[in-house]
Structure formats: C-alpha cells, structure tokens
C-alpha positions in Angstrom: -21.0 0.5 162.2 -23.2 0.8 159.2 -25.6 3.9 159.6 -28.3 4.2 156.9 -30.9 6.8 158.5 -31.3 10.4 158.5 -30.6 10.7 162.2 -27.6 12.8 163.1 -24.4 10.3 164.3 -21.0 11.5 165.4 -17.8 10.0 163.7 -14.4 10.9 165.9 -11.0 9.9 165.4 -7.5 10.4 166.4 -7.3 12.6 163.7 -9.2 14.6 161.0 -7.7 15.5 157.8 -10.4 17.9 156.0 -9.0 18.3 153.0 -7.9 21.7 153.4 -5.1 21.2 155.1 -6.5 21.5 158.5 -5.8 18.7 160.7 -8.1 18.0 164.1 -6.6 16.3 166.9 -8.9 13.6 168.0 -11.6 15.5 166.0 -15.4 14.8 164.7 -17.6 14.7 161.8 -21.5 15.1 162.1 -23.7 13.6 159.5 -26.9 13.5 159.2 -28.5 11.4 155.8 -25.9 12.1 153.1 -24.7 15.8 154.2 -22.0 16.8 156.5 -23.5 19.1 159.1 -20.4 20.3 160.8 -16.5 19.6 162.0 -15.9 19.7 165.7 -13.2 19.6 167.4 -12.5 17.4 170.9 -14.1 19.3 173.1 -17.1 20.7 170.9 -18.4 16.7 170.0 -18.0 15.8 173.8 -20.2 18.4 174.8 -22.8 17.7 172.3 -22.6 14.0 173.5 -23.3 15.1 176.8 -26.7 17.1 175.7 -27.9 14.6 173.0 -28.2 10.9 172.8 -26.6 10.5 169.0 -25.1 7.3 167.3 -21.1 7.7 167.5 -17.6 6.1 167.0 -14.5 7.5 168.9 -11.7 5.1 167.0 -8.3 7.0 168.6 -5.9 4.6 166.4 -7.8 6.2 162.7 -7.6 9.1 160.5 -11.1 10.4 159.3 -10.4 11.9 155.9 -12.3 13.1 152.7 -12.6 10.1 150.1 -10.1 10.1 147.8 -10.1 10.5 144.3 -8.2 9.0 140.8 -8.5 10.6 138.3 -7.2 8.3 135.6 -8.5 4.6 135.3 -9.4 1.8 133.1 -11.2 -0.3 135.4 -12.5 -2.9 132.4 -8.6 -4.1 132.3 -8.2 -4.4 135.9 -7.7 -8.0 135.4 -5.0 -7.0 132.9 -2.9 -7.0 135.7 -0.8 -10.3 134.7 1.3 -7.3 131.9 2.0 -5.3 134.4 3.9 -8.1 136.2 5.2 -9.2 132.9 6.6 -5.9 132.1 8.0 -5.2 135.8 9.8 -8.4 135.8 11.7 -7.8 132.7 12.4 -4.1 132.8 16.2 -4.9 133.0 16.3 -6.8 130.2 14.5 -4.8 127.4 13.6 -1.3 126.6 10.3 -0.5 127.8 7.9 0.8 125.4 4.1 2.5 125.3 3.3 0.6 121.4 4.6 -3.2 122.8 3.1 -3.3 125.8 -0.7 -1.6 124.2 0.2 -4.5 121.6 0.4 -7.3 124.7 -2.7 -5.2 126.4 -5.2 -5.5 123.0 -4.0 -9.2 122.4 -5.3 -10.4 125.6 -8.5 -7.8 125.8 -9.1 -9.6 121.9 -9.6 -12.8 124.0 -11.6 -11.9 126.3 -15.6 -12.2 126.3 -18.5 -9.3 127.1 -19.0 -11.5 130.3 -14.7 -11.0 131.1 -14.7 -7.2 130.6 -18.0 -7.0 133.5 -15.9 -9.3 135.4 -12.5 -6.9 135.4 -14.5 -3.5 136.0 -16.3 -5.0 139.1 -12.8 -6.0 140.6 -11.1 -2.3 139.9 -14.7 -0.7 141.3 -13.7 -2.6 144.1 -10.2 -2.0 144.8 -11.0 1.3 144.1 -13.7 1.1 147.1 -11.3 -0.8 149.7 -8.5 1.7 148.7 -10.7 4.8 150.0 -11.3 6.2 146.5 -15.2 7.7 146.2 -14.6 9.4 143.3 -12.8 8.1 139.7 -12.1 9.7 136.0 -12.5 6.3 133.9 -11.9 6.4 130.4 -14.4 2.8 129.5 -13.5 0.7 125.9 -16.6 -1.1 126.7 -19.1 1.3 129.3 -18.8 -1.8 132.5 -17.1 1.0 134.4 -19.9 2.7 134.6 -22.0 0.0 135.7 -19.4 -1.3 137.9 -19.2 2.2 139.6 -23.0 2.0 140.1 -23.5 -1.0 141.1 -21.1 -0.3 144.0 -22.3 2.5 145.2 -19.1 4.9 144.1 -19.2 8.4 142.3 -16.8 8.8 138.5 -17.1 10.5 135.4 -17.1 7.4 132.6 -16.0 8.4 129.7 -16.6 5.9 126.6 -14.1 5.7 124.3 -13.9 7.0 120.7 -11.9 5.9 118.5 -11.3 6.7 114.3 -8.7 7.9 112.1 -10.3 8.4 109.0 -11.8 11.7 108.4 -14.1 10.4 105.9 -15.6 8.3 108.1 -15.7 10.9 111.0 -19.9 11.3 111.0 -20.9 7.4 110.8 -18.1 6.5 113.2 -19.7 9.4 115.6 -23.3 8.1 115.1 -21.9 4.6 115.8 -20.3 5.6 119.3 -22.9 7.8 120.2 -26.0 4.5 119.9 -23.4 2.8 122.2 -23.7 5.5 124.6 -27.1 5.9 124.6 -28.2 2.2 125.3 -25.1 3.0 128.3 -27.1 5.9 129.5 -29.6 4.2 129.7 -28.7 1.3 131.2 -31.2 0.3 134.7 -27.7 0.0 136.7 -26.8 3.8 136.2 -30.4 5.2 136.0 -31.5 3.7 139.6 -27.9 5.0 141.0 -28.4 8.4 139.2 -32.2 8.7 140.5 -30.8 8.2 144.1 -28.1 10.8 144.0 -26.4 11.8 140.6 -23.2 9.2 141.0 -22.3 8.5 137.7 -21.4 11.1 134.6 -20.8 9.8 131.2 -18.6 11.9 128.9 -16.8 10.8 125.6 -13.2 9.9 125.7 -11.2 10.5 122.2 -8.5 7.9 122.9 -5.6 10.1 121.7 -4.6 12.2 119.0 -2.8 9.6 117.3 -6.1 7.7 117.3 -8.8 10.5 116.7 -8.7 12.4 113.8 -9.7 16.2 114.3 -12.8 15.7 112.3 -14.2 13.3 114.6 -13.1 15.0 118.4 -14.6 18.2 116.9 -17.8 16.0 117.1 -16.8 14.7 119.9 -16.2 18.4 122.0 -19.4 19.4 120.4 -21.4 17.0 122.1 -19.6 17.3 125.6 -20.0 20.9 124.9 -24.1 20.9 124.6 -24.2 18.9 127.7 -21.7 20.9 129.6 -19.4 18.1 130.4 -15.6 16.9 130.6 -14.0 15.1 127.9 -11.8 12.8 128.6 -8.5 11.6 126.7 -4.7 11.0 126.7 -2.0 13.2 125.8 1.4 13.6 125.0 2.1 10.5 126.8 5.4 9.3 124.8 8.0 10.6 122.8 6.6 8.5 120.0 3.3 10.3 119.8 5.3 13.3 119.4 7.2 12.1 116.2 4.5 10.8 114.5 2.6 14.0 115.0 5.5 16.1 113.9 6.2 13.4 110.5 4.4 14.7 107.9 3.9 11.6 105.5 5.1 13.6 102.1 8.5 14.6 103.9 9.2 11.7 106.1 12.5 11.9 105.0 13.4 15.2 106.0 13.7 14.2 109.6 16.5 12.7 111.9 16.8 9.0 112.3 15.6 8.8 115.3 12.6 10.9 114.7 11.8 8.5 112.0 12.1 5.4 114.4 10.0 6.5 116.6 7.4 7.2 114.7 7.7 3.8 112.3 7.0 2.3 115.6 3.7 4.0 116.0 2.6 3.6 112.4 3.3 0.0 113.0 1.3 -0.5 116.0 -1.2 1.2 114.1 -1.0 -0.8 111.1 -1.6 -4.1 113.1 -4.4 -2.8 115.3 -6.4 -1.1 112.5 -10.0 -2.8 111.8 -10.8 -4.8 108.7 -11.6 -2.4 105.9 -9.3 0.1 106.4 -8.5 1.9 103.6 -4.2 0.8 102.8 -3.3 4.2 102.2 -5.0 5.7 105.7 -1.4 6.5 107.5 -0.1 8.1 104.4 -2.3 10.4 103.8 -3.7 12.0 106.9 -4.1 16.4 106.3 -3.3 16.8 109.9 -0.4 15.9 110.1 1.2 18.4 107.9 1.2 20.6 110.7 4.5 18.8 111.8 2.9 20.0 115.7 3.2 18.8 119.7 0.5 16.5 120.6 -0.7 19.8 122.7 -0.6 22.2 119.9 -2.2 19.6 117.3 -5.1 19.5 119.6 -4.6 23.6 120.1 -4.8 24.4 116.4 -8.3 22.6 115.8 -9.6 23.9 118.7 -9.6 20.8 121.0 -7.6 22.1 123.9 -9.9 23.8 125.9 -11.5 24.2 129.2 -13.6 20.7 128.7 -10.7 18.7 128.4 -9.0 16.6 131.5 -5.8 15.1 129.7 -4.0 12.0 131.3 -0.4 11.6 131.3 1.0 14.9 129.8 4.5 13.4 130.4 6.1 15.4 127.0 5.3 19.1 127.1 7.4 22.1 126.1 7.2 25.3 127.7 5.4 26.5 124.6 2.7 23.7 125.3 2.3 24.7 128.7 1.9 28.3 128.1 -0.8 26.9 125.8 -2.5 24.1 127.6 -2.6 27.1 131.0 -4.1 29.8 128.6 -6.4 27.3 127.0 -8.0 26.4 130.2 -6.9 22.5 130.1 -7.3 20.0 133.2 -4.6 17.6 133.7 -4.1 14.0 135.6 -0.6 12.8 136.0 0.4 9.0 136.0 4.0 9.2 137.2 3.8 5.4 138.2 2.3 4.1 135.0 4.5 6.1 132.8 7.3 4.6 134.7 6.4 1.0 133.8 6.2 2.0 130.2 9.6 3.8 130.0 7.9 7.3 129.3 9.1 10.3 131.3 7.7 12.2 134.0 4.7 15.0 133.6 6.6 17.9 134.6 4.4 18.7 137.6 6.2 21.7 139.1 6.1 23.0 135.4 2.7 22.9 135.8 1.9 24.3 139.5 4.0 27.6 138.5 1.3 27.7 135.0 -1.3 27.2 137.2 -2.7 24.4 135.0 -5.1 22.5 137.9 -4.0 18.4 138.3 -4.6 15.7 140.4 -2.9 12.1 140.5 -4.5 8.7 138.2 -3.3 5.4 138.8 -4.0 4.1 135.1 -5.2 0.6 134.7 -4.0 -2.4 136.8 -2.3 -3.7 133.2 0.8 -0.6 134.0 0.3 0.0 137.3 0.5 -1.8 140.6 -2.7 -1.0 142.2 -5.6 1.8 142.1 -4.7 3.1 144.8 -4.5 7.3 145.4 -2.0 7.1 148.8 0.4 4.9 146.5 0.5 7.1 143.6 1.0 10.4 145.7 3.9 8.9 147.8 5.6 7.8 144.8 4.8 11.1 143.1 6.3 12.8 146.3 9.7 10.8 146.0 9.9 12.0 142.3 9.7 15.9 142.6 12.3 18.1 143.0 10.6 19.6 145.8 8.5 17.9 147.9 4.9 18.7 148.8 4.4 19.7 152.8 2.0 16.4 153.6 -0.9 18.5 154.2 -1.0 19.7 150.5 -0.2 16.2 148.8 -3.5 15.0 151.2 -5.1 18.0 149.2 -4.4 16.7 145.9 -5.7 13.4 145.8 -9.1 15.1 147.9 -10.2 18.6 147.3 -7.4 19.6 144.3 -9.0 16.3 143.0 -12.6 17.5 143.2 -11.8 20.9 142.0 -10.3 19.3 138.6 -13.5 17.7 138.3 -15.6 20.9 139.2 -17.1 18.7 141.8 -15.6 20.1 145.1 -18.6 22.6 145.6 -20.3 19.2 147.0 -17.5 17.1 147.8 -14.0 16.6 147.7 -13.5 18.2 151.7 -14.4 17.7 155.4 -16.7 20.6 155.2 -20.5 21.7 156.4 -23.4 21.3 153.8 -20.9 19.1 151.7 -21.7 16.1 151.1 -20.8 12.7 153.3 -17.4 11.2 151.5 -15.2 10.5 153.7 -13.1 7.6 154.8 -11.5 6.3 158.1 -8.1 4.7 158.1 -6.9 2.3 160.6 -3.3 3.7 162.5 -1.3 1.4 164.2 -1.4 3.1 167.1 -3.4 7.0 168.8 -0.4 9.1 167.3 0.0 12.5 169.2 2.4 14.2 166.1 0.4 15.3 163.0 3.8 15.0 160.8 3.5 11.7 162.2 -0.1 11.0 161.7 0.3 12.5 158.0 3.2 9.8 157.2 1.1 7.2 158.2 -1.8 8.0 156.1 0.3 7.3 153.4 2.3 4.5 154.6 1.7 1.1 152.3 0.8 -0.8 155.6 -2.3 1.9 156.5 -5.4 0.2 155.8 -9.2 1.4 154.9 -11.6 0.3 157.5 -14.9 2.6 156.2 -15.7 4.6 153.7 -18.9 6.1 153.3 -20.3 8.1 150.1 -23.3 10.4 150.2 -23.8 9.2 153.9 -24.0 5.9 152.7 -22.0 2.9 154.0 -20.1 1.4 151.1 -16.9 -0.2 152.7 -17.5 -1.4 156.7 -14.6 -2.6 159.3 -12.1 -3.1 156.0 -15.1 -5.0 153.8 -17.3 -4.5 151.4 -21.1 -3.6 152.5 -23.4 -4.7 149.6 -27.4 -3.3 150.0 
C-alpha cells in the first residue's frame, strides 16, 4: 500500500518494536504526511477505526519497527563483492590481511570507469533500502553515494574522502578535495532531495591516520567544525596501523621483529599505492611519527579526537585509548563481521559500553562483508560478546543507539510522536504470540523487508522497490 498524502492512515501489526525497547502486541502506528502522530496499542487503533474512516493495514504475521541504520559503508564498492568471496573462500589457506586485500580492492576500483563507480553505489543504496536500513554513515572515494542515497529516497551522512601524506602538500591537497566537494554539494540529485526534506549530509572523511597527515585532518576538523558536522574516518583497525604509527623512521631498528614486519607491510602497501610524484623519501621522513603513539593517541595529541569524530572499526584499543577516546567525546561504529574477513580482531565493545563511548553496528563495503544488512551484523555481533544483549537492546542499537551516534534521534531513529515517519514492516512467518519469539525472528536470516517508509514516504513496497 503506497500512501503519499497528508491524510492520517493507520499501520498495525502483530508487533511493534519502537525502538525503545517497548514492544506492542498487535500494536499501531499513525502517520500523517512524514510525522508520526502517535503509538496505539490494540485496543486504542480499533476504537479510532470505529469513529474515523482512515486508510489502514492490520498485517498479524509483521513486525513494524523503526528503520534501521549502518553506520559504516562504502556503497561505490558494492560491486566489489567478487573479494569478499575471494577472500572467504580461501581463509583456510592463507593468513588474512587488511594491506592484501585493500591491494586486491584498489586494483579492481583502478579498472573501473566514472560510469562503474554510479553503477556500484546505486546497487548498495539499494540493498541498503530492501534490507530496512533508512539511515547510513558512508565514507564516498568518489561522492555516488550521496547521489545514490538521494536518488533513492534514503537519509546518510556522505562523507568524501581525503586523502594525503605529505605535510607540505597539506593546503593544495585540501583546496583540491574541498572543489570536489563543492561541485558534490551541489549536485541537482542532492539539492532537490535536500529541498524536500534535509536527507543527505556531506562531511569529510580523513581515510586513516596512516593515510592523512595531521596537517591536513586539522584542515579537515576545521571545516567540519564551522559547519557543525561529523567527520568521518577509520581507526585503529589492524595491528599493522599500530606498528607503523609506533616505528619511528630514525629508530626502526630499535623495535622487535615482529613490530618491524608489520609495519614493512604497511610501508609497502603504501609504497605501491602512492600517486605519481611522490616525493621517494615521503615514508622516511614523516615528524609524526616520532611520537612512537596508538592510532587513538596520535589522533589525541594533534587534537583530532574529539566530539566530531565517528571512528569505524576501533578493533585495537588499550585501556589508555579508551579512557581517552570516552573523555574526548569520540563516536564509534564497529564492524565485527568485516574485521573478521580481514583477520583483524574484535572492537572490544563491552570495553566500550562500561566507558560509555556511544556505538552502533556498520557493515563495511560488500568487498569484506557479506551484505549491508543491520539484522546480519547485530546477530553476528550478539554471538561474539561475552555477554549477550537482552533482544530488546540489540533492536536499540541498530535504531535509536544508531540515531543518537548520529545526533539524529531527536527526529528519528524511534517509534515515537512528532518523530518523523522511518519505520519498516517485516514479514513473520507466522502471528507470533511470544515477544522473545517475535524478537528472534526479527533477526532471523529468513525474515524479510516487505515496506519501508522514510519521512512518510514509500520507498520499498510489498518487498520492492517504489521508484517516484
């Protein structure tokens, strides 16, 4: 049922999950335009359908929930996804490694056209859409996220992605990236999708501090910080980041062997990815990394670990670093799955929960994980933890903990009056009286999206795609 007017309908279902860990038996949603006007329960929406003549859907067999969030993607290397089944189906055979399989992901993205990377982004804003998610963190090489997310009809924060090593070069390497985002924001895709209903942020992404000298994320955090928004970037993802970081190139050789290893294999990758004209001598003399620091304190000590910053992955942190990133004011999304393909650790999640440190779930790109998809990535993320999350509260954190990363869930992000109309319906195999049961099901593989709606709007209908 595709609604599209301002008049007040009635959306019921064998259950409601709002978000805040309320669940509604047979419960109901009123909408009217793109606003939620109120949560009934049962017997409240049957009474109103007695007095008033409103559009409505009673689907027994579905969960109604808030639309779901990721908060890490690539969506331009969605179509990527032949390395991830590369990588899964030799696991057993090799060491798994961050720096080969980023080598295997830029050879193939080298190949690819302007017209391939448009192509990849519209599939993963799709998935995304058919996998209930309303709301993404993208961190874009080449912006089509953005316009694939608009174009679509869904809500994310696109970061475009900065990259630069040499400090020299910090400014012109800034004003470069910042005329790239400029024709972005001004693209007619995301200007009509941000004059109906602001949908679509753009932010700068810093790759990663072994990619982004301090010179240039300080210009980077400046900007993000004169238009109040989130910067996006990865983080102590692998124990090789952390070597490099910690070798200072005059005393290389005062570390172990296996220090050194690890980070040769980063100064390798980053040898053969560097573009022409990059001075020979770049990775043997760079100041910051005399320090000899985490990934988390690097960032700490010039000042780049603040409030503004959501950092992916996260998987190598010390208590020292989480003491910092918590009194800093960082934001965090955790990749278990992803990190698993590239033989990285864990984030230590609980670590985090007891530091307060706010995080919600990314999927990464389709090229490490196997799908976009938020119920996948919690379940899995549940299995992993030491101790589980009650159902209600891992439902939280790919919806409302989600939003309130983003400093979005004043308008969205719940099942909640004068919020705004996110929400998705999920097709049950059968009316389930138990809500342990009903919560299982939500994130069983076999569920499937039949609508999603986003600012009242119609975006996925009866398990397809609704294009306007």
């Amino acid at each position: 049922m595709n609604y599209s007017t301002n008049q007040a309908r009635l959306l019921a279902a064998g259950w409601v999950f709002t978000g805040t860990g309320e669940a509604l038996r047979h419960g109901g949603v009123l909408l009217r335009g793109n606003k939620i006007l109120d949560v009934l329960p049962e017997s409240a929406w049957r009474r109103l359908l007695e007095s008033e003549n409103l559009p409505h859907s009673h689907r027994p067999a579905a969960i109604l929930s808030p639309g779901l969030f990721n908060l890490h993607t690539h969506l331009d290397y969605t179509d990527a996804s032949s390395i991830y089944i590369q990588w899964q189906a030799r696991q057993s055979g090799r060491p798994q490694n961050l720096f080969a399989w980023l080598k295997d992901l830029v050879s193939l993205a080298r190949t690819w056209k302007a017209e391939d990377f448009r192509v990849s982004a519209e599939h993963g804003a799709r998935e995304l859409a058919l996998a209930g998610v309303i709301h993404c963190a993208d961190s874009s090489y080449t912006g089509e996220a953005a316009r694939a997310l608009a174009a679509i009809g869904l809500k994310g924060l696109v970061g475009l992605e900065l990259f630069g090593l040499d400090e020299e070069k910090a400014a012109g390497n800034f004003e470069s990236w910042l005329k790239r985002f400029t024709a972005l924001e001004a693209d007619p895709v995301i200007v009509k999708a941000n004059q109906e209903n602001r949908r679509i942020t753009l932010t700068v992404a810093p790759h990663a501090p072994y990619t982004v000298a301090p010179a240039l994320w300080q210009l980077a955090r400046d900007f993000a910080q004169s238009r109040n928004l989130t910067v996006l970037a990865h983080l102590a993802e692998s124990r090789q980041e952390c070597a490099w970081l910690k070798v200072s190139p005059r005393l290389a050789g005062d570390h172990d062997a296996e220090t050194q290893s690890l980070a040769g294999e980063l100064d390798a990758y980053l040898e053969w990815i560097s573009p022409p004209g990059t001075r020979p001598d770049l990775l043997k003399s760079l100041p910051f990394k005399e320090g000899g620091r985490s990934p988390t304190a690097h960032l700490a000590a010039h000042g780049l670990l603040d409030e503004n910053l959501l950092a992916a992955h996260l998987v190598e942190l010390s208590p020292e670093d989480i003491g910092q990133f918590a009194t800093l004011g960082a934001r965090a999304a955790l990749c278990l799955r992803s990190n698993l393909t590239l033989g990285n650790n864990a984030a230590p999640a609980e670590a985090l929960e007891r530091a307060a440190i706010p995080y919600s779930l990314g999927t990464d790109s389709r090229a490490s994980s196997p799908d976009l998809c938020p119920r996948a990535e919690a379940a899995y993320f549940n299995q992993k933890r030491q101790e589980p999350l009650t159902a209600a509260a891992l439902h939280r954190l790919i919806t409302l903990e989600a939003a309130r990363v983003l400093a979005v869930d004043g308008h969205t992000g719940s099942l909640t009056a004068g919020k705004q109309a996110d929400l998705a319906i999920f097709e049950t195999t059968e009316d389930l009286a138990d809500e342990e049961a009903s919560y299982k099901q939500f994130f069983a593989a076999s569920t499937r999206l039949k609508d999603l709606f986003v600012d009242g709007r119609q975006v996925v209908s009866d398990g397809e795609l609704v294009f306007s």
